[in-house]
GUGU-941006 format. One line per 5 residues: number of its first residue (from 1); for each residue x, y, z of N, C-alpha, C, O, CB. Coordinates in steps of 0.02 Angstrom, whole numbers. Atoms other than C-alpha are relative to their C-alpha. Glycine has a CB too. Layout:
NUM) X Y Z X Y Z X Y Z X Y Z X Y Z  ...
***
This chain:
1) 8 -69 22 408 -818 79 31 46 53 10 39 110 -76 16 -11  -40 -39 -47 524 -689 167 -32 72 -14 -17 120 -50 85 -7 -15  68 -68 -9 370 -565 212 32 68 -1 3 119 -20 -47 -2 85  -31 -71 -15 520 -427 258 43 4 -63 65 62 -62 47 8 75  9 8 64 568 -452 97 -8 35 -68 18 72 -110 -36 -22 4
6) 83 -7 57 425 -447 -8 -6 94 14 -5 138 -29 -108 -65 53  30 -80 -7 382 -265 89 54 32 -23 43 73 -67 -22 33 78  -63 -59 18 564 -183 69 -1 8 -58 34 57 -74 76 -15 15  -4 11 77 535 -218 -122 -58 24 -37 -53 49 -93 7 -73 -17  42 -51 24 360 -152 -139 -2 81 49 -40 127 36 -74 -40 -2
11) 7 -63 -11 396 -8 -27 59 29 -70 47 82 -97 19 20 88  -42 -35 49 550 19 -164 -27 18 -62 -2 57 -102 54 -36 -15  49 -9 62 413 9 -294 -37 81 28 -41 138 5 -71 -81 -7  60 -82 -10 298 139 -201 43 58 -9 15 104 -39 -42 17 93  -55 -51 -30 457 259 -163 9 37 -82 -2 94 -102 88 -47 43
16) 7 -19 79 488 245 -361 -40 45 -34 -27 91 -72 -15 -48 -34  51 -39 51 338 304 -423 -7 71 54 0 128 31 -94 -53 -19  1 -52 -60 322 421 -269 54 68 -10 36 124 8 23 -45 72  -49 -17 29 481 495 -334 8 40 -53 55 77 -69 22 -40 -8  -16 -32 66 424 548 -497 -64 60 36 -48 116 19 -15 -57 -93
21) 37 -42 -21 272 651 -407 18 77 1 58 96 43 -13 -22 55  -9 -82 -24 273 854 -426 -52 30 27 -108 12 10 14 46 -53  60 -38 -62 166 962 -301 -58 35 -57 -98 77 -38 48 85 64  60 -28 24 51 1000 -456 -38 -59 -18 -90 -53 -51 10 49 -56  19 85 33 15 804 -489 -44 -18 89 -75 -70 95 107 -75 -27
26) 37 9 -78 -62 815 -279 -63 -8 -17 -77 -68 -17 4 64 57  45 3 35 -235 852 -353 -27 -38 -55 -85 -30 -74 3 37 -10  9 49 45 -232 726 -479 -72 -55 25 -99 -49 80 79 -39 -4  42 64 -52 -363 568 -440 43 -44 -26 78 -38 -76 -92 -26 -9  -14 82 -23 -312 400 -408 -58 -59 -23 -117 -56 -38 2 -3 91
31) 76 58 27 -394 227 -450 -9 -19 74 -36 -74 83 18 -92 -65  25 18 -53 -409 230 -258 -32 46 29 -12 101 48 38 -23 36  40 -39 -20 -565 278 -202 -23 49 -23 -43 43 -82 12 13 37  5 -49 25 -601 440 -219 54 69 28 50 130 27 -69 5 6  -62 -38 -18 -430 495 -146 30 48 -69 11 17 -119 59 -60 27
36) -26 -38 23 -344 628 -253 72 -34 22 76 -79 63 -26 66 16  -49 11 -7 -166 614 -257 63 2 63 108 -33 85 1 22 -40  -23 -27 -76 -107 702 -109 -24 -25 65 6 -29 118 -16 66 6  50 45 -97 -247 614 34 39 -65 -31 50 -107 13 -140 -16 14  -18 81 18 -170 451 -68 68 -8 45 77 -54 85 17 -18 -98
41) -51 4 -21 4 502 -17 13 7 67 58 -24 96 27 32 -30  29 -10 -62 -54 563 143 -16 -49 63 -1 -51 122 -50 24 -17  36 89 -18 -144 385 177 74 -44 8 88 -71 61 -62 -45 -89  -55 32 -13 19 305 156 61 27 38 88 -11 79 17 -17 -53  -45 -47 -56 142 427 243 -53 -39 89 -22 -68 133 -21 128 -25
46) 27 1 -60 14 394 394 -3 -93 15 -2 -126 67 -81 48 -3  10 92 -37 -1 195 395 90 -18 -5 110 -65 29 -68 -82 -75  -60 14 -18 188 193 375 23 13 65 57 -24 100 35 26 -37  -14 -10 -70 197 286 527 -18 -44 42 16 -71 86 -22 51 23  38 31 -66 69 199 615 22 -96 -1 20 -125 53 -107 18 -11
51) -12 65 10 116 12 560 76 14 43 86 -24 90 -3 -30 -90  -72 -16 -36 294 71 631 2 19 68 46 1 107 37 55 -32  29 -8 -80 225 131 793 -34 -83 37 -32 -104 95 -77 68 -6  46 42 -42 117 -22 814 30 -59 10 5 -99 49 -67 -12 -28  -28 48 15 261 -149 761 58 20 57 106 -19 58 14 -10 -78
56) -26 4 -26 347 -80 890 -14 9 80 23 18 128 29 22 -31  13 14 -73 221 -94 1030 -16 69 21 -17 72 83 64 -34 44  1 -52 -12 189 94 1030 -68 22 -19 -82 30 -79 51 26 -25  78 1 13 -1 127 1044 26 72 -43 79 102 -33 -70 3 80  -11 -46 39 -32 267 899 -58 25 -11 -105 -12 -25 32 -16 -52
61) 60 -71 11 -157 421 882 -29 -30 -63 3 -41 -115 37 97 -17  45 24 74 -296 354 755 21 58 -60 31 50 -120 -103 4 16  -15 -53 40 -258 523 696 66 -28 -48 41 -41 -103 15 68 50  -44 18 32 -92 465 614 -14 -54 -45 16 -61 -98 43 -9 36  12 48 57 -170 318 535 -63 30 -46 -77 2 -99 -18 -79 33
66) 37 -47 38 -296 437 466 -5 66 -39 -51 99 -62 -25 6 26  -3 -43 35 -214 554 396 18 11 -62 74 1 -84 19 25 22  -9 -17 79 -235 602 224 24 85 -16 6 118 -65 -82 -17 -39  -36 -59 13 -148 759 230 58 14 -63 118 12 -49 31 8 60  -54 -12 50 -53 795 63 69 31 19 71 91 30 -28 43 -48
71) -47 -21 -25 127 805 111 32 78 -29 13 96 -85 39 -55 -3  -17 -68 30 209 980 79 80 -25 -67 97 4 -119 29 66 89  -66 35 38 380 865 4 4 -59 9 44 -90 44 66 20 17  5 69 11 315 709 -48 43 -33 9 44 -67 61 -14 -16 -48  -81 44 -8 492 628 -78 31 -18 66 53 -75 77 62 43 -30
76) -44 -7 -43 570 674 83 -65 -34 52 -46 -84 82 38 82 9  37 28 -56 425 626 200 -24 -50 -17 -37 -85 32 -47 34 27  -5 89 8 388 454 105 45 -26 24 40 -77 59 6 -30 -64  -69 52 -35 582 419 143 6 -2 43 32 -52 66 62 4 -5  -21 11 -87 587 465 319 -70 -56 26 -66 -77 84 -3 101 58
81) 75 37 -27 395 355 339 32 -54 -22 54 -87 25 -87 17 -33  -28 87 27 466 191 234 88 8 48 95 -43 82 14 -10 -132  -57 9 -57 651 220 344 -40 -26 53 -32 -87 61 42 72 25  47 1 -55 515 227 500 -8 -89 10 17 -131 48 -79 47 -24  39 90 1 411 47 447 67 -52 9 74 -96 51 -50 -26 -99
86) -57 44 31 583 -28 370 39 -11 87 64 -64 104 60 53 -78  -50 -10 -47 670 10 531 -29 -59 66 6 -98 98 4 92 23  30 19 -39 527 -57 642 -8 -64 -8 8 -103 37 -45 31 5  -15 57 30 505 -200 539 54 -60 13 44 -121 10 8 20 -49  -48 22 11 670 -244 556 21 -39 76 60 -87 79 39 55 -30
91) -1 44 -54 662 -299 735 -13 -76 20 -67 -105 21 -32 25 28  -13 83 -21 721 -481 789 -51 -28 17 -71 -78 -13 44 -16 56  44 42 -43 581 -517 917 -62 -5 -54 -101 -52 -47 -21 38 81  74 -39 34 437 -438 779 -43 -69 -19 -103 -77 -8 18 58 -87  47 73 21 390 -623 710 -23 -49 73 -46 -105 83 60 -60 -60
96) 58 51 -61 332 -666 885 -55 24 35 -99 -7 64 36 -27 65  43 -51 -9 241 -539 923 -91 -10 -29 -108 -58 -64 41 58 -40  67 -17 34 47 -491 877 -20 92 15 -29 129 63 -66 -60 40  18 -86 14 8 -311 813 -57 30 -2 -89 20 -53 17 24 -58  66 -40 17 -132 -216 825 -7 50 -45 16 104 -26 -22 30 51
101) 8 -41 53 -173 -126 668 -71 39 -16 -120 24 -51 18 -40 -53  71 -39 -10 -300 8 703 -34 -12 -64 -17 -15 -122 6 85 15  55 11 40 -456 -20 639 -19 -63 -24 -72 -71 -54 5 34 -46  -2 91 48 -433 -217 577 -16 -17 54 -73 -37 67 77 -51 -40  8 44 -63 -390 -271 755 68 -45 -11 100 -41 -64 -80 -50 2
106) -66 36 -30 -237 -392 822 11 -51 -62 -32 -82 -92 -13 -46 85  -6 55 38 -154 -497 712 84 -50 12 120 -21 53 -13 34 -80  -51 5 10 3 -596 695 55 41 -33 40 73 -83 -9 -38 -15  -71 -35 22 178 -517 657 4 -9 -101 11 33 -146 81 -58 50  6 24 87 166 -628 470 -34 60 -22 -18 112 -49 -52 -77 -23
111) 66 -27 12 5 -572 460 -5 69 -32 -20 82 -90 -34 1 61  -11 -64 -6 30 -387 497 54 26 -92 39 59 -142 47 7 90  -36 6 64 174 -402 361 -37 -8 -95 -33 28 -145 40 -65 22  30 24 46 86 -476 229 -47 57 -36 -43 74 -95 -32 -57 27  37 -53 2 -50 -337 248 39 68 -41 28 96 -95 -19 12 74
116) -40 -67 22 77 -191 237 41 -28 -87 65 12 -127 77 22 81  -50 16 67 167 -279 77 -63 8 -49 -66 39 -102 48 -91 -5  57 -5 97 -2 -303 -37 -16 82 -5 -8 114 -57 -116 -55 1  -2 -66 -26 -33 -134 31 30 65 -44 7 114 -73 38 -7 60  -41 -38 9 90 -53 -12 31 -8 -100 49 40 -135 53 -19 65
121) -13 16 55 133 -141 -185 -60 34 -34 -54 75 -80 12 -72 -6  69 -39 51 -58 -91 -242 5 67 -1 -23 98 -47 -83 -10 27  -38 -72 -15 20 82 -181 29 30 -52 23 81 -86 55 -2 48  -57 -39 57 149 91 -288 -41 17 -86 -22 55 -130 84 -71 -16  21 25 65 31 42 -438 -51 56 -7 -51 77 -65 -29 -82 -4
126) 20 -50 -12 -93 186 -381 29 80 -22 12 132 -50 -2 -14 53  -41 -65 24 18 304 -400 34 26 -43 47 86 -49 30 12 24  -37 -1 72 112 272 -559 -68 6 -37 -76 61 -63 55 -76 -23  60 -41 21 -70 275 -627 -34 51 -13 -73 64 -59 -22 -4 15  50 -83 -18 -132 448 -565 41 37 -32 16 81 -67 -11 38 89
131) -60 -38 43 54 515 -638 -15 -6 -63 -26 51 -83 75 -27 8  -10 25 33 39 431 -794 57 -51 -36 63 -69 -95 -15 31 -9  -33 38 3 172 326 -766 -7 -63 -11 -63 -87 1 19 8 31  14 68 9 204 152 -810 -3 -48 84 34 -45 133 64 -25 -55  24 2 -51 118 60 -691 7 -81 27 -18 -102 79 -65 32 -9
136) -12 54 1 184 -126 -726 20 -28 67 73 -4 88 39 -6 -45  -51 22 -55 228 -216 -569 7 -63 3 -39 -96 -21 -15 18 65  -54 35 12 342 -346 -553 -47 -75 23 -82 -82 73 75 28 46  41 45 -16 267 -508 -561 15 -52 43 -34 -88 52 -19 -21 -47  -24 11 -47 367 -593 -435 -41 7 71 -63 -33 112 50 32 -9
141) 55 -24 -63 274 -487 -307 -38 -4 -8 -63 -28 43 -12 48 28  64 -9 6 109 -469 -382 -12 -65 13 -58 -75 53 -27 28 -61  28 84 -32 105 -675 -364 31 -16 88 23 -65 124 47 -80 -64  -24 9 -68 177 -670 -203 -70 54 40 -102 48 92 98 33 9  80 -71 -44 27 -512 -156 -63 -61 -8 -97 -83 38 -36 113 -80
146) 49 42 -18 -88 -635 -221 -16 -53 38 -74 -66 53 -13 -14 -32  11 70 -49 -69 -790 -116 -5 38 66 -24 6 115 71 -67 2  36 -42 -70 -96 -651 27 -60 0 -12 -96 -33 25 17 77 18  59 -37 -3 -249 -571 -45 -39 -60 7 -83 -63 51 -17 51 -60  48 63 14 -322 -746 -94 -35 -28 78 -80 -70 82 55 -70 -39
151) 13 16 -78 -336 -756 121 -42 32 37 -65 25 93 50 7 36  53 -73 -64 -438 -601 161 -65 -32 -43 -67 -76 -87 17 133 -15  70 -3 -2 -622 -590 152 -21 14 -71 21 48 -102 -26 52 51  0 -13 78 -693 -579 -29 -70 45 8 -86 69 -46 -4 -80 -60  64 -50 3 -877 -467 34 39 66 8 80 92 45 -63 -11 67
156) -45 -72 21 -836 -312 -50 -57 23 -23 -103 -18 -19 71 3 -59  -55 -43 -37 -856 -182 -66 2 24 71 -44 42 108 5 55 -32  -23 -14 -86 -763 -147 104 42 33 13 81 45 -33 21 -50 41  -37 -37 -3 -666 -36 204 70 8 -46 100 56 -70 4 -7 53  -70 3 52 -518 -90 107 15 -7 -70 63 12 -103 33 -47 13
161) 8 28 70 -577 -164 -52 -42 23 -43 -92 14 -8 -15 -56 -1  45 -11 47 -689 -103 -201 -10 -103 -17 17 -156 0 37 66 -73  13 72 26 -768 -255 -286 24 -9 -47 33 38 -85 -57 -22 -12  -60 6 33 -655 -360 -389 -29 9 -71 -90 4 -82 40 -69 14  -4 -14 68 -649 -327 -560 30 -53 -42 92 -57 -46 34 58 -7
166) -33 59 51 -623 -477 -685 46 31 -52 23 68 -95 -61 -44 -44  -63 -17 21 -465 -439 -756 -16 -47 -88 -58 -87 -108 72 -33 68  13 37 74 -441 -496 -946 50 -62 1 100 -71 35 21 56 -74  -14 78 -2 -405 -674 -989 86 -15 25 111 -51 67 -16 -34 -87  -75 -11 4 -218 -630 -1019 38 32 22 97 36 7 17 10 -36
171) -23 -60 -45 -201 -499 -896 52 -21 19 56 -83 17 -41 23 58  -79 18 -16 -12 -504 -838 -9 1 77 -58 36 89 66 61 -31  -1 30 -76 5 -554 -636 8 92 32 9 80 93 89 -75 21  4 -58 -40 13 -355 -567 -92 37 -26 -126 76 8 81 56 -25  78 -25 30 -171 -320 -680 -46 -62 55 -83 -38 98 -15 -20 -115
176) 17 48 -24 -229 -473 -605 2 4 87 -30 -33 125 40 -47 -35  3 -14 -85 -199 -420 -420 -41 72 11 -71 89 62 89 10 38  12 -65 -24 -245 -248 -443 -87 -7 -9 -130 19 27 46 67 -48  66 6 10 -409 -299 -514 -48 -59 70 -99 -45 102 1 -31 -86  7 33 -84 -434 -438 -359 -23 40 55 -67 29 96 69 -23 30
181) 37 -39 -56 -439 -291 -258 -40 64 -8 -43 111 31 44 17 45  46 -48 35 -551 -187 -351 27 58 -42 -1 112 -41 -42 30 48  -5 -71 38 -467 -69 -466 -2 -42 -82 6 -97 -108 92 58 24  -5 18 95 -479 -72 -657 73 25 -9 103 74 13 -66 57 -66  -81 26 32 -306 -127 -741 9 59 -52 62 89 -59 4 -93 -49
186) 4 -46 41 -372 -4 -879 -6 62 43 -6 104 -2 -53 -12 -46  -1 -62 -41 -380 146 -753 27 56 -42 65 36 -87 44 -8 63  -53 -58 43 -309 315 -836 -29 67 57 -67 53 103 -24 16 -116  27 -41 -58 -344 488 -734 -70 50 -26 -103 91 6 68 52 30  74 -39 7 -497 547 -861 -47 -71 -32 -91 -72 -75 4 84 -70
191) 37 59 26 -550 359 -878 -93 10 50 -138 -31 41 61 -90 27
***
């Protein structure tokens, strides 16, 4: 599995739907949490930074991985945050390494990877949701997200996870992940 990959392909997913966002769709909710649209975009602008700071050995202000600040130009400050990770990422030594990812704690370089890709793929799927966009994701990745998720901790609900949601029999491989990590597949924004 080529972990750098996997992420450049669900950040191109998140960027997508991220893309179709207008500054009156900020206020919207999300099937994450009880984020609104804008702390959602906010949340990810800030762990791009900070996964990019930390992948490159650069201790980082909790503040940046905590910020849910609704960007003022969504588009332009997702691309310069996924340039940021992508860039950091992209370093030779990075798979020997171990990252500290505020708030989790140290992990391997894979590891770290792996994290930012399900991450970021359930991202993209978040956000085509809250738009009303189609929210299909590519099942390639969603089975590649799952043989990650299938590794973490299953006591939920937790900082990261709602509790999983049994997906329907026939659910297609991106319903089937999203529900794994607690969102409903059926989601809509007055569900």
């Amino acid at each position: 599995m080529d972990l750098r990959d996997l992420d450049r392909r669900a950040l191109a997913a998140a960027a997508a739907a991220v893309n179709r966002v207008k500054r009156a769709d900020l206020a919207r909710p999300t099937p994450c949490g009880d984020w609104n649209l804008g702390q959602l975009l906010g949340h990810m602008i800030g762990h791009n930074r900070g996964f990019a700071a930390a992948a490159a050995g650069r201790p980082t202000d909790p503040a940046v991985w905590d910020d849910l600040t609704p960007p003022a130009d969504p588009r332009r400050v997702f691309a310069e945050s996924v340039t940021q990770v992508t860039k950091a990422f992209r370093d030779r030594t990075l798979l020997d390494r171990r990252i500290e990812v505020y708030g989790y704690g140290t992990y391997t370089a894979p590891t770290v990877l792996g994290m930012h890709f399900v991450d970021f793929l359930v991202h993209a799927w978040d956000v085509a949701k809250s738009i009303g966009a189609d929210a299909t994701l590519d099942p390639e990745l969603s089975g590649s997200a799952m043989k990650i998720a299938l590794r973490w901790p299953t006591d939920r609900p937790s900082k990261a996870f709602g509790v999983m949601v049994e997906p329907a029999a026939d659910a297609p491989p991106g319903d089937v992940l999203v529900a794994y990590l607690g969102r409903r597949p059926d989601w809509s924004p007055g569900h």
